[in-house]
N, C-alpha and C positions, 0 to 999 in steps of 0.2 A: 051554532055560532062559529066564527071564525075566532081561530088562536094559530098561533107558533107554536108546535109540539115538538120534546123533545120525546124522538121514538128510540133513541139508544144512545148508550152512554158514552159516546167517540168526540165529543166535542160540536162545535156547530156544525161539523159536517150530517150528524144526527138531528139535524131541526129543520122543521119544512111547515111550510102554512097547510092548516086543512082547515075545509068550510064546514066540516060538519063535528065538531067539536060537541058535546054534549057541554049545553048549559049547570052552571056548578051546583051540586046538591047540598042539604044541611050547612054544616057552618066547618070555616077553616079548624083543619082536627091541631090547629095549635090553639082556638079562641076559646076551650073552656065551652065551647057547645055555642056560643055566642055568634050569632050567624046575620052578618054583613054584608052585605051585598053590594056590588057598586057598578052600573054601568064603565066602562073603560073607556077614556078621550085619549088619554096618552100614559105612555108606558116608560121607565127610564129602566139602562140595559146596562150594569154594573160588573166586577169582576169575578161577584160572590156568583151568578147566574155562570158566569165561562166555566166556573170550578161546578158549579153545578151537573153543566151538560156533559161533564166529562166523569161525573159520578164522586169526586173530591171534596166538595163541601162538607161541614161538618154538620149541616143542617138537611137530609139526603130526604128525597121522595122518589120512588120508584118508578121507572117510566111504562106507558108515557106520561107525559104532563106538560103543560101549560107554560114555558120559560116567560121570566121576566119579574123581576124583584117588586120594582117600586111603580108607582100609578098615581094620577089624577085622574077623576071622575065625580059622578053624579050619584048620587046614595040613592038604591033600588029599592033596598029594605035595610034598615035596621032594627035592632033586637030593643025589645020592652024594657023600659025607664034607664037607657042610653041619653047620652050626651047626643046622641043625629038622628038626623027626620030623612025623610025621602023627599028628594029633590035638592038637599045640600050638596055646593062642588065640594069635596075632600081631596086630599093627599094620604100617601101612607105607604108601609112597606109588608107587601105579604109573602113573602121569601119567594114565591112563585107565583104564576098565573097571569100577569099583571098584561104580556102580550096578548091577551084573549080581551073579547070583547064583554065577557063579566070577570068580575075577579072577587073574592072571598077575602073578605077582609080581615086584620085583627083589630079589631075595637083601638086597644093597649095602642096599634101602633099607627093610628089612624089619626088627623087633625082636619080641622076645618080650613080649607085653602082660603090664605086672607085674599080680599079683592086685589091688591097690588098683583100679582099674578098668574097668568093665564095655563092652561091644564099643561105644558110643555117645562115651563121652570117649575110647573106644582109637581110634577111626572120626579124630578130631578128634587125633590126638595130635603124629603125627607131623611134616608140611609145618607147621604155625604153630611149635612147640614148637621145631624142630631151626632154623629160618630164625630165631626171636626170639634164640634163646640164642648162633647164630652171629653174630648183627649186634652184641649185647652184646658177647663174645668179641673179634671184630672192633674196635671200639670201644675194646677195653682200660677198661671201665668198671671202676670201685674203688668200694668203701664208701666212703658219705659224697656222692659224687659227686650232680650233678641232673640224670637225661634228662627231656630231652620228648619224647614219645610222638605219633606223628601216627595217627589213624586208630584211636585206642586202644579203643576198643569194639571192633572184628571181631578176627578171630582171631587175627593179629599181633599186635595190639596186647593184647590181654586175656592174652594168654603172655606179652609181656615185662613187664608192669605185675607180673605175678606174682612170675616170676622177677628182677625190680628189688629187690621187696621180700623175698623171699626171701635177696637177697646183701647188704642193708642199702642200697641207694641210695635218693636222694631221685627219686621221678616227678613230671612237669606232664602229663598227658592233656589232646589235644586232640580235642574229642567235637563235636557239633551237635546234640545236642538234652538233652532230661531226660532221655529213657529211658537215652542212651548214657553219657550223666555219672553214674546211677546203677550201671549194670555196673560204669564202669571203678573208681569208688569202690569198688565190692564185692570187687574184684581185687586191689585195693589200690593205687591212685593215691592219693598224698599230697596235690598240686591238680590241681582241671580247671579249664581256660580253653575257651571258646566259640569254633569255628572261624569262624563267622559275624559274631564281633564285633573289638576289637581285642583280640586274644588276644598278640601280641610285646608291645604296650606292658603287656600284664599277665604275662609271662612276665618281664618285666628287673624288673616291682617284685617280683614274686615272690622276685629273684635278689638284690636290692638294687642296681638299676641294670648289675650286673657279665652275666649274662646265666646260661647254660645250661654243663656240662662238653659235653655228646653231647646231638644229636638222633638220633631213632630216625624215618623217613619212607619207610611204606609208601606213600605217596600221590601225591607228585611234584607237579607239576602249578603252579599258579601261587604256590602259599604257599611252595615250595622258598627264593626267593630270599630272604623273611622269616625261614625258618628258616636260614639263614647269618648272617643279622642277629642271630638272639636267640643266637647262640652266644656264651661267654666269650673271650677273647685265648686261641688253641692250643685253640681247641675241638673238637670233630671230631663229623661227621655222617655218617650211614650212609645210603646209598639202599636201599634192601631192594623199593621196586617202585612202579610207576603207577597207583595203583587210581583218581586220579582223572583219568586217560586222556591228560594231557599228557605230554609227557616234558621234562624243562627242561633251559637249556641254564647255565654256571658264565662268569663272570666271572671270570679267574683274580687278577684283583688283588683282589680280595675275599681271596682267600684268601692272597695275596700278605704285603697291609697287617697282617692279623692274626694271620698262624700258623696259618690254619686247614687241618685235615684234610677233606678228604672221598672217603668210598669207598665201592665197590659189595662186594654180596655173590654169590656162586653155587657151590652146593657142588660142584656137578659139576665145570665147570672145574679147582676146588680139588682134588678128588679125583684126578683126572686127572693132574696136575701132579706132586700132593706127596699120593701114597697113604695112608690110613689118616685124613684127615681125617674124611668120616664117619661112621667107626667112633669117633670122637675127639668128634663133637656128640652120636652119639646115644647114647653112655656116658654122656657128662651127662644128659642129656635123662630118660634112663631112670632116673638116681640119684634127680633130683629127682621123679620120678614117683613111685620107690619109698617114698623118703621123706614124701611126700605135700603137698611144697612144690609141687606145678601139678597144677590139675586143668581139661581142659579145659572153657571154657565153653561151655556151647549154648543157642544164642540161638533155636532153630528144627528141632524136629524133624520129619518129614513119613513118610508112607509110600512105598511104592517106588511107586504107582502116581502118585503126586504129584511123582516126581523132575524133570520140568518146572520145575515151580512153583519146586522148589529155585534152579533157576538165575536164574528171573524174581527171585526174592528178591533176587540179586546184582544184578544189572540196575536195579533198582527202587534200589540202594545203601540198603535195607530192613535189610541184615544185622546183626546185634546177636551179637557170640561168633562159635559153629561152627554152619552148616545140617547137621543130622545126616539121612539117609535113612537107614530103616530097613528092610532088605534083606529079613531074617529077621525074624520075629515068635513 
């Protein structure tokens, strides 16, 4: 079969399309032996795959392999007294693989693509959709409330600007250029501030001096410690991940002085722990899809032969929405 292989661990300069891909054996060695099979229509091409090809993820396969986190498709085989039949469209996240033309699925993190959406927003649905909604969750956000959103153009952030507005909260999106303050607008951020400029002293007039309920911070990195700052008194911030490659470190009297929260998120731990959470995000996840309050953004879609380029995308931090590959045509 045809796939994107990453054949060494230098980043996407190590990824190249080959036709002769050996079709996937047994079952993905995360499913517990549970062995899912899915033809591939479309692939979405996220930041955990750029750490991947570079060998940094925390979730490591040795190469070669298969790039590509997340997928829509058609169910080939699944496994005895499951929840899927063969011939259902699906979504889902298999940490890898997802660029090739079959992909191993995990059951856990697998959903039935509701008909509102076609394999390219289903491709895109699941890792940003189930990670925005669980940081919100996490958060304990309410109606009325103001997040700021870091990173609010790429895929995290364009899902919870969504799902913000969908639950009645007030958003600040923090963007860097026109193109990305137009998306998040379109998503429906309430304001954007300029990552580049001074976006906290425009974040407190925004607030009336008082600051922020929750920050939402896919990005880490050196604005962290300002986003502790723009929070209210008993404010609470979410880490949800590093995209911009530092990892920071907390002051705890920061958090001491003001009451402040701050926490990480990771479903699997979670899962692990205290069963059926999961199945507990991606019920929401799926409601509000049904319903047609989220629809994945795609900022980028490419063919399979260009599945490279997808990840240079990340790399270049060019991304706008979801990089969509398009497996099937």
């Amino acid at each position: 079969m045809r796939g994107v292989v990453i054949e060494e661990l230098v980043g996407p300069d190590g990824a190249a399309l080959r036709e002769d891909v050996p079709e996937p054996e047994g079952a993905h060695p995360r499913a517990d032996g549970e062995r899912l099979l899915v033809e591939v229509h479309a692939a979405s091409v996220s930041f955990p795959d750029l750490l991947q090809s570079r060998g940094e993820y925390q979730i490591a396969t040795p190469p070669p392999f298969v790039s590509g986190g997340e997928f829509a498709g058609v169910v080939l085989e699944a496994p005895a007294g499951s929840d899927f039949r063969a011939g259902e469209r699906v979504a889902g996240m298999s940490i890898w693989g997802a660029m090739g033309e079959q992909v191993l699925a995990l059951p856990r993190y697998t959903l039935k693509l509701p008909d509102t959406m076609d394999y390219a927003e289903g491709s895109a649905l699941f890792l940003n959709s189930t990670t925005a909604w669980f940081a919100i969750d996490r958060a304990g956000v309410r109606e009325g409330e103001t997040v700021l959103v870091h990173g609010a153009a790429g895929g995290v952030g364009t899902a919870a600007l969504e799902m913000l507005k969908a639950m009645g909260a007030r958003s600040i999106a923090v963007v860097s250029s026109d193109e990305k303050e137009r998306v998040a607008r379109e998503v429906g951020a309430d304001e954007v501030v300029r990552s580049g400029g001074d976006w906290l002293t425009e974040v407190r007039e925004l607030t009336d001096g008082l600051g922020v309920e929750v920050v939402l911070d896919p990005v880490g990195g050196d604005r962290f410690t300002d986003s502790l700052r723009a929070l209210d008194i008993a404010g609470r911030l979410v880490v949800i991940g590093f995209a911009g490659g530092g990892i920071p470190t907390v002051k705890v009297n920061r958090l001491l002085l003001r009451n402040l929260t701050v926490t990480g998120i990771g479903m699997d731990p979670m899962e692990r722990r205290f069963p059926g959470t999961v199945a507990r995000v991606t019920d929401a996840v799926i409601s509000l899809a049904e319903r047609g309050s989220i629809h994945p953004r795609i900022g980028a879609r490419l063919p399979l032969a260009d599945g490279p380029e997808a990840l240079r995308i990340l790399e270049r931090r060019a991304a706008v929405g979801n990089i969509v590959v398009d497996v099937r045509t």
